[in-house]
N, C-alpha and C positions, 0 to 999 in steps of 0.2 A: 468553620472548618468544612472542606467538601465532604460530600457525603462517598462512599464508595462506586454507585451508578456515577458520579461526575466525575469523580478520576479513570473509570473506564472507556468514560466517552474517549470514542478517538479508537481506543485499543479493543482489538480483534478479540470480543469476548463472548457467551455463550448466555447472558444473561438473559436475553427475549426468548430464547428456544427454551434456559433454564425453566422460565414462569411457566410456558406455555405446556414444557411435559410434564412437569412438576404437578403444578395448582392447579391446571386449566386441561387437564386430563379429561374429564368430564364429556369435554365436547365429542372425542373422541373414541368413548364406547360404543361396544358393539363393532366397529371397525379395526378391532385387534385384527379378526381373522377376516381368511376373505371369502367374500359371499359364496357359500355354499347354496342358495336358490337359484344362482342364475347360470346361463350355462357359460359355459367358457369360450370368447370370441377370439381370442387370438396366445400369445405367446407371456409367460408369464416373468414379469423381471423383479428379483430377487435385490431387494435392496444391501448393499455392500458385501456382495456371496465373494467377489476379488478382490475386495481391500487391500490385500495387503501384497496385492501387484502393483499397486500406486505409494507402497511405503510406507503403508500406516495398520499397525498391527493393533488387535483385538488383546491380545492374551493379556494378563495380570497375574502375579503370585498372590494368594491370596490374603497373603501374612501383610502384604503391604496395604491392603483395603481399609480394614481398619485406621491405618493411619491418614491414610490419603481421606476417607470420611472424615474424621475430626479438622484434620487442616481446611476442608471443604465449608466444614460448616464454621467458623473462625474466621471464615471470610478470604483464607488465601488465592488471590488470584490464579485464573488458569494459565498465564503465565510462568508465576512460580511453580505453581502445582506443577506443572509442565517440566521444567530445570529441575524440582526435586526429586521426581522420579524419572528425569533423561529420555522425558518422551515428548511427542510432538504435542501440538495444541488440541489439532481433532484428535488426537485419541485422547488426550484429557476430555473434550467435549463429549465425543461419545461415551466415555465410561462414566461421567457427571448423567445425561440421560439415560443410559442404561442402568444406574443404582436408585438415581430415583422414579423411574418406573416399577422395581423392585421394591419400593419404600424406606431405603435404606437412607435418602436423603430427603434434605425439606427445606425450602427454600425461608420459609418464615423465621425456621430458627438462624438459618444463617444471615437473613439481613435483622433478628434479634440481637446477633453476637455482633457484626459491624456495626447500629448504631452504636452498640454500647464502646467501641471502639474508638469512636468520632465525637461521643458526648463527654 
């Protein structure tokens, strides 16, 4: 039986960005904020400050987090994830990165819950 990574091959999915903000966080401390020692050489740009002029909104209710967490870790693709809660892909992507920089997600439990899926 394929494994979940080999059925996504192909499909527009979040799982190298998942690992990397996820588990491999690490590399990235210290670089939350930005240098305050050095001085400021030019014009500062705000990663996604207009989102949602290009059609892809931030907001979530929050009653629906919870669920969308459990379906996450279950292994539901951000496809589905995507049609269950009637939104786009990147905002599924970005709300998958944005919980689990919060801790809310974990990538080990959820490729846990797909082997056991596949085995």
């Amino acid at each position: 039986m394929p494994t979940h990574y080999e059925i996504a091959a192909g499909k527009r999915t979040v799982n190298k960005l998942e690992k990397s903000y996820i588990e491999g966080r690490k590399q990235f401390e210290g670089l939350k904020r930005t240098d305050r020692t050095r001085m400021a050489t030019g014009k500062v740009y705000y990663a996604l400050d207009d989102i949602d002029s290009y059609g892809v909104f931030l907001e979530w209710y929050e009653e629906d987090l919870e669920e969308f967490d459990g379906l996450y870790h279950k292994g539901v693709s951000i496809e589905r994830l995507a049609e269950r809660f009637n939104r786009l892909e990147d905002e599924v992507g970005l709300l998958i990165m944005d919980r689990a920089i919060k801790g809310h997600l974990s990538v080990k439990t959820r490729e846990k819950n797909i082997r056991k899926l596949y085995n």
